[in-house]
C-alpha positions as CSV (number, residue, x, y, z in Angstrom):
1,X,-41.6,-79.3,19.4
2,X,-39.9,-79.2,16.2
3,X,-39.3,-75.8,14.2
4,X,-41.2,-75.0,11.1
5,X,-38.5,-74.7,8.0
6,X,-37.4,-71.2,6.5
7,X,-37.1,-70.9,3.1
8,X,-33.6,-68.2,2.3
9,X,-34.7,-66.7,-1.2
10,X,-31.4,-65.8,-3.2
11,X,-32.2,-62.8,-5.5
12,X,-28.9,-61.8,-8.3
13,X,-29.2,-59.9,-11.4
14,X,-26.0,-62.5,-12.2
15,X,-25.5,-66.2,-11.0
16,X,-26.0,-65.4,-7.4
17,X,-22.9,-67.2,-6.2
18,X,-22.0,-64.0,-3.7
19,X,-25.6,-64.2,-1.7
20,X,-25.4,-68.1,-1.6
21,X,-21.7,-68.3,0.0
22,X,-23.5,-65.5,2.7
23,X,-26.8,-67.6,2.6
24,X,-24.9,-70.8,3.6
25,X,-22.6,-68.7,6.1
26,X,-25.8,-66.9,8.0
27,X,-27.8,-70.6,8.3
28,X,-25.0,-72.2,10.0
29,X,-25.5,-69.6,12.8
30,X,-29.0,-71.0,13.2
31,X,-28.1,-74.8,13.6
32,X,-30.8,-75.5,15.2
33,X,-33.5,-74.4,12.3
34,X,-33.9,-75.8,9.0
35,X,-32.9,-73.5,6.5
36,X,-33.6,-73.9,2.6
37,X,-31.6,-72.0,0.4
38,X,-33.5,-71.0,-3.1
39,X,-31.6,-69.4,-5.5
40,X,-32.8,-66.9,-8.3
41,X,-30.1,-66.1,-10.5
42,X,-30.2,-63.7,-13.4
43,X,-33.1,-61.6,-12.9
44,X,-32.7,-58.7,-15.4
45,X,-36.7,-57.5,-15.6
46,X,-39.2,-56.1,-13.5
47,X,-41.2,-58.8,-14.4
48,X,-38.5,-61.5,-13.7
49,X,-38.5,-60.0,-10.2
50,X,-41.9,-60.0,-9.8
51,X,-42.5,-63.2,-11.2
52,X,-40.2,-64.8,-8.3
53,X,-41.9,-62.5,-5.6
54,X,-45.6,-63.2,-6.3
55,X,-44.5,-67.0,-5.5
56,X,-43.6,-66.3,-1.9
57,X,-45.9,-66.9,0.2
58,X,-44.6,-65.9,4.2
59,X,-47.7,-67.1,5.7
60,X,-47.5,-70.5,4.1
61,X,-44.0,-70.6,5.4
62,X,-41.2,-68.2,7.2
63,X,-39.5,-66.7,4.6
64,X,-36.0,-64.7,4.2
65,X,-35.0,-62.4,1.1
66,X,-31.0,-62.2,0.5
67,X,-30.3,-60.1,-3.1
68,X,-27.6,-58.8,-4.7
69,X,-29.6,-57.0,-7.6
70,X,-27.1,-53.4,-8.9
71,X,-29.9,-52.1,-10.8
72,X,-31.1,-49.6,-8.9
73,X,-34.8,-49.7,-10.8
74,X,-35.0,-53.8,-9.7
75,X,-33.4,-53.2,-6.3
76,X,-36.3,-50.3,-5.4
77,X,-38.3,-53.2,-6.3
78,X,-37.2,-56.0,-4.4
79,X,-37.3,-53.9,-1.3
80,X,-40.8,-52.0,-2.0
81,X,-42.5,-55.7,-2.7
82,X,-40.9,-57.5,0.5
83,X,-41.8,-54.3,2.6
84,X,-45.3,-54.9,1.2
85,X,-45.5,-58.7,1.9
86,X,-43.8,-58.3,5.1
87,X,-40.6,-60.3,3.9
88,X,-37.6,-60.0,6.1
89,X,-34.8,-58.8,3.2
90,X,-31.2,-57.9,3.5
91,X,-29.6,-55.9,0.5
92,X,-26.3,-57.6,0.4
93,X,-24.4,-54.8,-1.5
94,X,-26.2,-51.7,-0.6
95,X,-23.7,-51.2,2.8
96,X,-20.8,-52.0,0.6
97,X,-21.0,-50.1,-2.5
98,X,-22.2,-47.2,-0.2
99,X,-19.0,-47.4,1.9
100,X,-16.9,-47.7,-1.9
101,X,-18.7,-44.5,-2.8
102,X,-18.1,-42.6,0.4
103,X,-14.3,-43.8,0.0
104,X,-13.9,-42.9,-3.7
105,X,-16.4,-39.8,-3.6
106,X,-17.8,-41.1,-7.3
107,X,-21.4,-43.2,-7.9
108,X,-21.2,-46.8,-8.3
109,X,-21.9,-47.8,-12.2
110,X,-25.1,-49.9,-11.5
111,X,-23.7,-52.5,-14.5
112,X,-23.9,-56.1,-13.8
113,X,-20.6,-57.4,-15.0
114,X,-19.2,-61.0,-14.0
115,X,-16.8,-60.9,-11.1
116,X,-14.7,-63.1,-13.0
117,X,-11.0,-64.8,-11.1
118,X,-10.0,-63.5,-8.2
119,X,-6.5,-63.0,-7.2
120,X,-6.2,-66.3,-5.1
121,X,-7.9,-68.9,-7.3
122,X,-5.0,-70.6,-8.6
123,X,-3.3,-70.3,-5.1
124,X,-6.4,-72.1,-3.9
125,X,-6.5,-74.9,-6.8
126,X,-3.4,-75.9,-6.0
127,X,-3.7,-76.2,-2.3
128,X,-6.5,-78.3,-3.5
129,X,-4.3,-80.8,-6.0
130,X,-1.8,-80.6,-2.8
131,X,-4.1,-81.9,-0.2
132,X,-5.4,-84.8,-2.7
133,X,-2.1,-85.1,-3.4
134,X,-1.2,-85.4,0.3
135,X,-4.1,-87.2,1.8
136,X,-4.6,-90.0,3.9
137,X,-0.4,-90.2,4.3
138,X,0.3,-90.3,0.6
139,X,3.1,-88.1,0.8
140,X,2.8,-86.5,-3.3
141,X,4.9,-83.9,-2.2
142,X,7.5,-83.5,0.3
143,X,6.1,-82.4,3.3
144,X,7.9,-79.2,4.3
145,X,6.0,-77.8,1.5
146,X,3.1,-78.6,3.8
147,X,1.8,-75.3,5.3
148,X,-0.4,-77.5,7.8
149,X,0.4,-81.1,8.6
150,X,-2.9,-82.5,10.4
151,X,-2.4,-85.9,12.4
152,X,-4.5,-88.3,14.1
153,X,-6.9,-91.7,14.0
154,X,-8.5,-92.8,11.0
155,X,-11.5,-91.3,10.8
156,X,-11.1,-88.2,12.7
157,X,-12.0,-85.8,9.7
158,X,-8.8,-85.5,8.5
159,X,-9.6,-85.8,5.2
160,X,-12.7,-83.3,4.6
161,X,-11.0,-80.9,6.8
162,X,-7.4,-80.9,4.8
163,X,-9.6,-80.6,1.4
164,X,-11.5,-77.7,2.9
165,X,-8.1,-76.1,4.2
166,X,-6.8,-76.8,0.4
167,X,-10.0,-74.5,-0.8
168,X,-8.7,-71.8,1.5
169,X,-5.7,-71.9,0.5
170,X,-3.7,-73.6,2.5
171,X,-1.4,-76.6,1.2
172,X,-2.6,-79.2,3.4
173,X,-1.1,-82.9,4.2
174,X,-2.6,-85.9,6.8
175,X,-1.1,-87.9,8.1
176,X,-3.4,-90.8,9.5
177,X,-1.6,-92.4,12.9
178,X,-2.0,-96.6,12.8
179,X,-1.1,-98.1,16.5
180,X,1.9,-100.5,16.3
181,X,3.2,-98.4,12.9
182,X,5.8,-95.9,13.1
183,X,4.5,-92.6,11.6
184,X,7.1,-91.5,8.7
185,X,10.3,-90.2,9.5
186,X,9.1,-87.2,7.5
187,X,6.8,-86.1,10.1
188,X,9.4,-85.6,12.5
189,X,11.6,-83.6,10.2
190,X,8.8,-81.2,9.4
191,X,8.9,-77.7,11.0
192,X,6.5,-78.4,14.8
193,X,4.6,-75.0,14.4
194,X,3.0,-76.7,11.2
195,X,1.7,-79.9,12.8
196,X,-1.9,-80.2,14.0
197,X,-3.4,-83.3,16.0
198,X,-6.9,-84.0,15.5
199,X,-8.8,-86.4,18.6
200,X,-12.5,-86.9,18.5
201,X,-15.0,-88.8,21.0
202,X,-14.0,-92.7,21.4
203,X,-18.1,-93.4,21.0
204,X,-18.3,-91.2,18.3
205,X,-15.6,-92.2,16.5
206,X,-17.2,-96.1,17.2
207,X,-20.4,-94.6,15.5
208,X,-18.6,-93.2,12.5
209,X,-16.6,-96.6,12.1
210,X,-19.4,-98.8,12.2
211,X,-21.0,-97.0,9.3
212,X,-17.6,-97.4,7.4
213,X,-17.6,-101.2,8.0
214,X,-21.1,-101.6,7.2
215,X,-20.7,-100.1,3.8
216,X,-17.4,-102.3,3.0
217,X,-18.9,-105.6,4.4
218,X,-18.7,-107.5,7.5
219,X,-14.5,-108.5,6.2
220,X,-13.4,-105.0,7.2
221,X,-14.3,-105.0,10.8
222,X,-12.3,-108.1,11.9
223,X,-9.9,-106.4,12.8
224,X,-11.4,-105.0,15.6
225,X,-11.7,-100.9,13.8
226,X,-14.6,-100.1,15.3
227,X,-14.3,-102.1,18.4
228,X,-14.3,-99.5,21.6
229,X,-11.8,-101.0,23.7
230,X,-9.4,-100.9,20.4
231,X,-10.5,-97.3,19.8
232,X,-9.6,-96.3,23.3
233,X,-6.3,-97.8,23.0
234,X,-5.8,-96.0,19.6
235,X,-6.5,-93.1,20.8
236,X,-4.3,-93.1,24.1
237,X,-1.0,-94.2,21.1
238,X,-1.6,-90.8,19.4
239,X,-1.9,-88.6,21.8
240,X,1.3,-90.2,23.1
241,X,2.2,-89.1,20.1
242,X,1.0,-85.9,20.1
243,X,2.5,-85.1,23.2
244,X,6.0,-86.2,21.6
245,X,5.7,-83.6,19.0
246,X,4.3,-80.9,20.8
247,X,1.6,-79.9,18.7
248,X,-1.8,-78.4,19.8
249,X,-5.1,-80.8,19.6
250,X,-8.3,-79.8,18.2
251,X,-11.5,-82.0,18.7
252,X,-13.7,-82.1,16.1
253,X,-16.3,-84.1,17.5
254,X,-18.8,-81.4,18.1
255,X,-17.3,-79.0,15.3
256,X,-18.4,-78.1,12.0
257,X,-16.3,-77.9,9.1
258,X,-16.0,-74.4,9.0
259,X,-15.5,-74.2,12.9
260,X,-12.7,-76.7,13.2
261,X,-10.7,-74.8,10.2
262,X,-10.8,-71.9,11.7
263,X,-9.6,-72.9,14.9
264,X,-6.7,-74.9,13.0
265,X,-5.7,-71.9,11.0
266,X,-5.9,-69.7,14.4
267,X,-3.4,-72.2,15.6
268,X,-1.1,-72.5,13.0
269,X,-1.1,-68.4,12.4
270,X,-0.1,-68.1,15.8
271,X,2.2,-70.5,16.1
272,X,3.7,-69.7,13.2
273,X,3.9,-65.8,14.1
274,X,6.1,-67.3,17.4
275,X,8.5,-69.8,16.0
276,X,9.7,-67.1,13.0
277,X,9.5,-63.8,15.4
């Protein structure tokens, strides 16, 4: 029996971008509902709060309450008016700026202000340039730059996952593997603890490569690319290779984005942490 949606209400007194990146993050731990995320950015009135409130409607439809309001006036409200319609709410900076004013012993100011740049951002653009720089074996940049080399078939989410890395911060090449084509030499000279090799389900990968040929016409499947017994044998070449370089295996078949960079970062920390110890 299928699940009725919830609807994840996003309340800010600013653009809201903090409770959305925690909206997103908390609805991938329920996979198995779906989960629409409404935002309701600058709300700087009792009556803009109110106006938002008096449209929710949690017998119509289950309904969630994420905010991230500093004015104390408008956050007394959001919690008084979900109390009263029985809303499910979560104050997304009350624990926090609590904890900063047990730590510094003064009152937070209660001012909305921008949060502006962080520290990282142009660390994190320029992994990003790097891994567009660096997909798909383009090789922009030498690769000992790389902090993460990924490596495996076409169409084992090399791409989205190296781009994702590059938003983390890491500097991120991939390096697809073609059977009967020697990898570059460049990928043998690169330090081991950096490489990653990525494997997915043969039917899967069939699935995902059937899609691809359908969308490029019937020209780019003579080759047999998303033929199963050429997959198999694809397959069996890189982890051959693999093997020959030593490097871990992750496979994202069943993984979510988030997931599978996680457990590549894990990897590479940790490897890392051994080969320079």
């Amino acid at each position: 029996m299928a699940r009725t949606p919830i609807e994840l209400h996003v309340l800010a007194d600013s653009t809201g971008d903090t409770a959305a990146r925690v909206a997103r993050a908390t609805a991938a731990q329920f996979a198995g509902w779906e989960v629409r995320i409404v935002r309701h950015p600058r709300l700087s009135s009792p009556q803009s709060v109110e106006k938002v409130l008096d449209r929710l409607d949690p017998s119509r439809i289950r309904t969630v309450v994420f905010s991230t309001i500093v004015q104390q006036d408008l956050r007394h409200l959001v919690v008084a008016r979900c109390e009263e319609l029985r809303i499910p709410h979560a104050d997304l900076l009350d624990a926090a700026v609590s904890a900063m004013q047990v730590a510094t012993g003064t009152d937070p100011e209660r001012v909305v202000r921008p949060v502006g740049v962080g520290e990282d951002y142009f660390q994190r653009i320029h992994a990003m340039e790097f891994a567009i720089a660096n997909d798909d074996g383009q090789l922009g940049n030498p690769i000992g730059q790389a902090d993460i080399v990924l490596i495996g078939v076409s169409r084992s989410g090399k791409t989205p996952l190296s781009m994702y890395l590059g938003y983390l911060g890491y500097h991120t090449a991939n390096i697809p593997i073609v059977a009967g084509i020697e990898p570059p030499r460049e990928l043998f000279e690169v330090d081991r603890w950096k490489i990653v090799g990525l494997t997915i389900d043969p039917e899967r990968l069939q699935a995902i490569r059937k899609r691809r040929v359908s969308t490029l016409g019937a020209r780019a499947g003579r080759d047999g690319y998303a033929e199963l017994g050429r997959i198999f044998d694809e397959l069996d070449e890189v982890n051959a290779l693999q093997r020959r370089l030593g490097c871990p295996v992750i496979d994202t078949t069943a993984l979510a984005l988030e997931e599978a960079a996680g457990r590549v970062i894990e990897v590479i920390e940790r490897r890392r942490d051994a080969a320079t110890s």
